[in-house]
N, CA, C and O atoms as CSV, one atom per row, in Angstrom:
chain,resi,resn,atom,element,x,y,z
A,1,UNK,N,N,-1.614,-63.094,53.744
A,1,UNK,CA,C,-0.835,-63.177,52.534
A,1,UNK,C,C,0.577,-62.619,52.788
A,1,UNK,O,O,1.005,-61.613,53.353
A,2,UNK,N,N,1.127,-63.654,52.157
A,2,UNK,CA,C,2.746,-62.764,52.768
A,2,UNK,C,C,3.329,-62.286,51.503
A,2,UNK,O,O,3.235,-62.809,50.392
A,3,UNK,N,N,4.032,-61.061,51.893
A,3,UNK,CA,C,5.014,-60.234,50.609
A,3,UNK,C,C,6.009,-60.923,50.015
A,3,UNK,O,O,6.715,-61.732,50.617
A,4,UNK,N,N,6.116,-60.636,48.792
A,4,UNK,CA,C,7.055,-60.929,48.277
A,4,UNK,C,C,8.320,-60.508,47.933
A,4,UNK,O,O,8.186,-59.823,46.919
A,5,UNK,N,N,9.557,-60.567,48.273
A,5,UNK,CA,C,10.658,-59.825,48.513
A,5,UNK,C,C,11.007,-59.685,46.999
A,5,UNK,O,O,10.617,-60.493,46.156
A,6,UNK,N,N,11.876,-58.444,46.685
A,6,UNK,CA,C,12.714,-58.144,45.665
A,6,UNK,C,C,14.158,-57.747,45.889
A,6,UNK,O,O,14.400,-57.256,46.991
A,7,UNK,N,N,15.097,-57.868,45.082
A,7,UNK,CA,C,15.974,-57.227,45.198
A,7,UNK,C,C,16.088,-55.742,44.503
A,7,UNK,O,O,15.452,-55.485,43.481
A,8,UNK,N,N,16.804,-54.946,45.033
A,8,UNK,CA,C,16.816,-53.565,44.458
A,8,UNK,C,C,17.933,-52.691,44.177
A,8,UNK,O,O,18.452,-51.991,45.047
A,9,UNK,N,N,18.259,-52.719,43.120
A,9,UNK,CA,C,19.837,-51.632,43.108
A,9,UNK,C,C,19.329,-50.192,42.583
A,9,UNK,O,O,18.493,-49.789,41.774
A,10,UNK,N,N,20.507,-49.489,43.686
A,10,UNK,CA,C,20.267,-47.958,42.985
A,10,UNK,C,C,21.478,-47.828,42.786
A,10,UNK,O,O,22.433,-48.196,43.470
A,11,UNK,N,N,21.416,-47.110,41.502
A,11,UNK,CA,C,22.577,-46.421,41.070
A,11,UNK,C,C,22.780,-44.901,41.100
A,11,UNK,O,O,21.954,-44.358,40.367
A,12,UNK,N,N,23.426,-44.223,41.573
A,12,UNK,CA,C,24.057,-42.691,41.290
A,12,UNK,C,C,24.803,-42.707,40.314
A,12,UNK,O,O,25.346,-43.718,39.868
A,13,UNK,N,N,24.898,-41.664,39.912
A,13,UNK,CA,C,26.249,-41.502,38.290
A,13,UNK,C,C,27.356,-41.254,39.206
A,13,UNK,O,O,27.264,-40.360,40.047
A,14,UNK,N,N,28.631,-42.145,39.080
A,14,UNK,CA,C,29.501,-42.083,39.374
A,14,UNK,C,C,30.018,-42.945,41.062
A,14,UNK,O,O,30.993,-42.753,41.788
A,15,UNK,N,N,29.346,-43.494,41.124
A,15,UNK,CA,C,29.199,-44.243,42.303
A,15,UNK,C,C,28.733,-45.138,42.538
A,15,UNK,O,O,27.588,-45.201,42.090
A,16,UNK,N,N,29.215,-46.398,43.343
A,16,UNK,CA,C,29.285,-47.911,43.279
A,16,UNK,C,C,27.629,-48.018,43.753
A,16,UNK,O,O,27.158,-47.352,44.676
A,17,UNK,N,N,26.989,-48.827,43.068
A,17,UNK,CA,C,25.519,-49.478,43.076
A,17,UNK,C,C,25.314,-49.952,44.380
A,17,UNK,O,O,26.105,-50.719,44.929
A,18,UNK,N,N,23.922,-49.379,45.085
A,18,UNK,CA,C,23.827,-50.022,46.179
A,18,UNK,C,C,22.611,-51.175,46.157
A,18,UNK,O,O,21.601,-51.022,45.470
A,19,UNK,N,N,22.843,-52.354,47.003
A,19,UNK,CA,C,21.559,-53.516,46.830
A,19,UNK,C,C,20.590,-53.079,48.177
A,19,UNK,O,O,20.845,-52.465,49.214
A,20,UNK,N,N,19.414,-53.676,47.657
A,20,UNK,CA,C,18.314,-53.735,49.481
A,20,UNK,C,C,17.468,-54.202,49.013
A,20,UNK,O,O,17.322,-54.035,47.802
A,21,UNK,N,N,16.391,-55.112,49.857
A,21,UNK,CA,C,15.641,-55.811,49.567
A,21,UNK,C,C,14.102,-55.145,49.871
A,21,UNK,O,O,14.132,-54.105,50.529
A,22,UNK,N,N,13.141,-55.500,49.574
A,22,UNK,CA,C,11.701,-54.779,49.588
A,22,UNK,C,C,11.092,-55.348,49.050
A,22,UNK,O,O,11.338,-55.941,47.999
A,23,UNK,N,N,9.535,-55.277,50.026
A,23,UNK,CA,C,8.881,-55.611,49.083
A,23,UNK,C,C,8.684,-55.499,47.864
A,23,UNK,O,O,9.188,-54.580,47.220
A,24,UNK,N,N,7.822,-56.526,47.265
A,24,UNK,CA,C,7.942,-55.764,45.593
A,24,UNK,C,C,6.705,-54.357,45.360
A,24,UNK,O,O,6.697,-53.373,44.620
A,25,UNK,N,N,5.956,-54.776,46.180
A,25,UNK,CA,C,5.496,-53.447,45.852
A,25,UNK,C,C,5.746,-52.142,46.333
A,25,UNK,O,O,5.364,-51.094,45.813
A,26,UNK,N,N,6.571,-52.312,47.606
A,26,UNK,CA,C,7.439,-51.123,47.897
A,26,UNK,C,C,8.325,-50.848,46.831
A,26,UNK,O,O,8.314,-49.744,46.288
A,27,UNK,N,N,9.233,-51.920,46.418
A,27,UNK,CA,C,10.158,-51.550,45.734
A,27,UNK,C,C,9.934,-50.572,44.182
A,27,UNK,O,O,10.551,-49.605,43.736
A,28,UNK,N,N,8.385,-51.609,43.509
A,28,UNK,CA,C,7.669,-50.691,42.577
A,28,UNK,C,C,7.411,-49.395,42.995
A,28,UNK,O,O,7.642,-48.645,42.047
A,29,UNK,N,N,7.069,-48.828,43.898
A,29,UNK,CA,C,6.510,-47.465,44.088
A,29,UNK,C,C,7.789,-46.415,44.394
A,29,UNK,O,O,7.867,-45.232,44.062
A,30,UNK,N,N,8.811,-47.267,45.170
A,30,UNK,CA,C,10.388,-46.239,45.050
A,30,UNK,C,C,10.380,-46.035,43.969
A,30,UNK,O,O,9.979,-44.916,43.649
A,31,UNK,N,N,10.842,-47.064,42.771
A,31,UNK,CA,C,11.301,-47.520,41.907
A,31,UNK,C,C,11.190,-45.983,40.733
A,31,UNK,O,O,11.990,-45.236,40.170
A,32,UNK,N,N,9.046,-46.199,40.882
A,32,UNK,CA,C,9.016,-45.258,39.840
A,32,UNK,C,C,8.793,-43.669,40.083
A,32,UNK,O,O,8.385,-42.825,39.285
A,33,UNK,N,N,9.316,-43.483,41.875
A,33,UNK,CA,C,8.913,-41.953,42.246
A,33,UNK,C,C,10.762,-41.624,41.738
A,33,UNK,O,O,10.980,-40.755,40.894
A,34,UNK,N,N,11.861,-42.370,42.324
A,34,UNK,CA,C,13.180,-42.230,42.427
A,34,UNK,C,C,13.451,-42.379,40.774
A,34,UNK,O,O,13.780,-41.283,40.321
A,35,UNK,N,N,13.416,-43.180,39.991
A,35,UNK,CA,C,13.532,-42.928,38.284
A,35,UNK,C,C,13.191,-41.460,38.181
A,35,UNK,O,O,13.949,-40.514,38.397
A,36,UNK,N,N,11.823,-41.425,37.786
A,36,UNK,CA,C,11.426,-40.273,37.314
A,36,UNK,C,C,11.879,-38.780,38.020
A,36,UNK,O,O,11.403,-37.692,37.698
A,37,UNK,N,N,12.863,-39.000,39.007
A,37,UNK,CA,C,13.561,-37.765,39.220
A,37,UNK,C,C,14.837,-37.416,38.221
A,37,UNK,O,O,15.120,-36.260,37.907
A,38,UNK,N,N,15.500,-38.475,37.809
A,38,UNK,CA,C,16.004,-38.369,36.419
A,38,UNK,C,C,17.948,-38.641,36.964
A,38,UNK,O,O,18.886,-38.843,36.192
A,39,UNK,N,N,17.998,-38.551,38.402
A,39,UNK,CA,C,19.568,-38.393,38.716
A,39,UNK,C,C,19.794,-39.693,39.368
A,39,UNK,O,O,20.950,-39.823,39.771
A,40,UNK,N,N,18.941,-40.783,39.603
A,40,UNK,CA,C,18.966,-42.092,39.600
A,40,UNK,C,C,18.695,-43.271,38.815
A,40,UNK,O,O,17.839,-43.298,37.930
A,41,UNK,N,N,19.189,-43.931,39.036
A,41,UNK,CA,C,18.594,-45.448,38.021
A,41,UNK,C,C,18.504,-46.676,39.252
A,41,UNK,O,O,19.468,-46.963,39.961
A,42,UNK,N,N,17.206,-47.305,39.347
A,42,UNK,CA,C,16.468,-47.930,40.131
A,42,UNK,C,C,16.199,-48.904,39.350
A,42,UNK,O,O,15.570,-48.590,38.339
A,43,UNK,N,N,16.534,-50.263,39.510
A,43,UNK,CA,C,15.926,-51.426,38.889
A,43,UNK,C,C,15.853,-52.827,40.161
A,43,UNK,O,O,16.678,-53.054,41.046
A,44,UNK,N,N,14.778,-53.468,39.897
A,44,UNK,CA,C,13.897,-54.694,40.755
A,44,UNK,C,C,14.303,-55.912,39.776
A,44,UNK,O,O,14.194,-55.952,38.550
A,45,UNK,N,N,14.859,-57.009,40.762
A,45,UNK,CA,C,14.861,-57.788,40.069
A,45,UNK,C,C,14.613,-59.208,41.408
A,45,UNK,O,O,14.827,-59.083,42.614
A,46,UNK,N,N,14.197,-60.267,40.803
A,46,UNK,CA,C,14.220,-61.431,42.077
A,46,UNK,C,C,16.044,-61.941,42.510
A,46,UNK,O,O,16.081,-62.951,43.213
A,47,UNK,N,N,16.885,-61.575,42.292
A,47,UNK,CA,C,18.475,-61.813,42.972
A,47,UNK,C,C,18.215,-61.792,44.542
A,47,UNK,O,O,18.478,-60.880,45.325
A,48,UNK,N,N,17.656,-62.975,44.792
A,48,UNK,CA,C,17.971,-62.538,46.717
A,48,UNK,C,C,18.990,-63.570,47.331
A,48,UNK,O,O,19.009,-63.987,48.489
A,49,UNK,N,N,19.941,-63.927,46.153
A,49,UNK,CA,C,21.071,-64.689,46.580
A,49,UNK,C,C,22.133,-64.355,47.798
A,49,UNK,O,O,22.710,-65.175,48.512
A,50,UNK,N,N,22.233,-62.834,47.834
A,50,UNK,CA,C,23.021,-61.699,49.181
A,50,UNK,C,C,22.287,-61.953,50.083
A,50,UNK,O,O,21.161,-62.361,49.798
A,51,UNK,N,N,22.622,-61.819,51.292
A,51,UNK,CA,C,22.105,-61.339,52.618
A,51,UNK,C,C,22.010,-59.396,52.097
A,51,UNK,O,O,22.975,-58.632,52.111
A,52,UNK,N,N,20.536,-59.023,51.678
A,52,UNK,CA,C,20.748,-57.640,51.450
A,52,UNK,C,C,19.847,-56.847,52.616
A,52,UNK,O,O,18.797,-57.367,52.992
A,53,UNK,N,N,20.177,-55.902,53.031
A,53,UNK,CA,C,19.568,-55.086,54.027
A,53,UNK,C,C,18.336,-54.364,53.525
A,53,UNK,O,O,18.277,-54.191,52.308
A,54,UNK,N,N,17.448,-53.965,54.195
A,54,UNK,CA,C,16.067,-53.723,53.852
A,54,UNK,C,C,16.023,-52.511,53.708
A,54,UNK,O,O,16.307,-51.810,54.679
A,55,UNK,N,N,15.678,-51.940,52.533
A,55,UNK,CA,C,15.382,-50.266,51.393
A,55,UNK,C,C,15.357,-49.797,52.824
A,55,UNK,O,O,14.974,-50.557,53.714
A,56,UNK,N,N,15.760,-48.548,53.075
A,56,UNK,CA,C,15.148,-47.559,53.890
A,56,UNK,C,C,14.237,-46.804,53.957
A,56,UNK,O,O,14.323,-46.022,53.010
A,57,UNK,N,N,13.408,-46.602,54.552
A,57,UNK,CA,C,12.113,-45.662,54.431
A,57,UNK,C,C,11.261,-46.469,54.122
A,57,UNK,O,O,10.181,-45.933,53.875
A,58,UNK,N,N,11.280,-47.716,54.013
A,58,UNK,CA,C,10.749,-48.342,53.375
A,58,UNK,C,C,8.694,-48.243,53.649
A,58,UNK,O,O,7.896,-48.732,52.848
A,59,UNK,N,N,8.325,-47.555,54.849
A,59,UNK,CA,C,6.852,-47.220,55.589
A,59,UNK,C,C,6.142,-45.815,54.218
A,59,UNK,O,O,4.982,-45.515,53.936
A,60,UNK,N,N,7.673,-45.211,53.608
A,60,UNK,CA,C,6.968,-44.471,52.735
A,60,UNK,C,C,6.574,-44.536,51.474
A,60,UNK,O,O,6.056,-43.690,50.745
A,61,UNK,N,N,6.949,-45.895,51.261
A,61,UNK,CA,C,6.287,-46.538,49.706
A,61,UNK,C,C,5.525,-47.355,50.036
A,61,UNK,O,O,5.218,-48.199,49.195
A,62,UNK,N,N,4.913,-47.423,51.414
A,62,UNK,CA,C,3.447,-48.377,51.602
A,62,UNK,C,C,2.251,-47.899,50.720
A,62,UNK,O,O,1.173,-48.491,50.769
Protein backbone atom coordinates (compact mmCIF):
# COMPACT_ATOMS: atom_id res chain seq x y z
CA UNK A 1 0.00 0.00 0.00
CA UNK A 2 1.53 3.17 -0.81
CA UNK A 3 1.31 6.56 1.36
CA UNK A 4 -0.31 9.21 0.71
CA UNK A 5 1.48 12.53 0.52
CA UNK A 6 0.28 15.85 2.16
CA UNK A 7 1.27 19.12 2.10
CA UNK A 8 2.24 20.86 5.38
CA UNK A 9 2.76 24.47 6.55
CA UNK A 10 4.13 25.59 9.80
CA UNK A 11 3.78 28.73 10.98
CA UNK A 12 5.81 30.65 13.87
CA UNK A 13 4.35 34.07 15.06
CA UNK A 14 6.15 36.41 13.22
CA UNK A 15 7.81 34.53 10.57
CA UNK A 16 7.35 33.52 6.94
CA UNK A 17 5.37 29.95 6.74
CA UNK A 18 7.33 27.06 5.96
CA UNK A 19 5.88 24.12 3.31
CA UNK A 20 7.05 20.09 3.42
CA UNK A 21 5.49 17.29 2.34
CA UNK A 22 4.60 13.96 4.51
CA UNK A 23 2.93 11.50 4.77
CA UNK A 24 -0.48 12.07 5.85
CA UNK A 25 -0.20 10.22 8.66
CA UNK A 26 3.06 11.54 9.63
CA UNK A 27 1.91 14.78 8.96
CA UNK A 28 -1.34 14.02 11.36
CA UNK A 29 0.77 12.96 14.27
CA UNK A 30 3.33 16.25 13.92
CA UNK A 31 0.42 18.13 13.29
CA UNK A 32 -1.31 17.36 16.62
CA UNK A 33 1.96 16.89 19.03
CA UNK A 34 3.41 20.57 17.39
CA UNK A 35 -0.34 22.47 17.74
CA UNK A 36 -0.90 21.48 21.08
CA UNK A 37 2.37 23.07 22.19
CA UNK A 38 0.51 26.29 21.62
CA UNK A 39 3.67 28.51 19.87
CA UNK A 40 2.89 26.92 16.45
CA UNK A 41 0.17 26.62 13.93
CA UNK A 42 0.41 23.39 11.77
CA UNK A 43 -2.13 22.77 9.08
CA UNK A 44 -2.35 19.58 6.24
CA UNK A 45 -3.77 20.14 3.30
CA UNK A 46 -3.55 18.06 -0.36
CA UNK A 47 -1.52 21.42 -2.27
CA UNK A 48 1.31 19.29 -3.77
CA UNK A 49 1.42 21.71 -6.66
CA UNK A 50 5.42 22.93 -5.23
CA UNK A 51 8.25 20.76 -5.53
CA UNK A 52 8.13 20.72 -1.42
CA UNK A 53 10.93 19.08 0.60
CA UNK A 54 10.13 16.29 2.98
CA UNK A 55 9.02 17.34 7.00
CA UNK A 56 12.11 16.60 8.88
CA UNK A 57 12.28 14.03 11.42
CA UNK A 58 9.93 12.75 9.68
CA UNK A 59 11.00 8.57 11.34
CA UNK A 60 9.55 10.36 14.57
CA UNK A 61 5.93 10.62 13.70
CA UNK A 62 5.99 6.96 12.41
Amino acid sequence: MVAVQCHVTVRFPGHAPLHYRADTRVARRFAEAANAMGRVLVGIDLDMRKALRPLPCQLLWQ
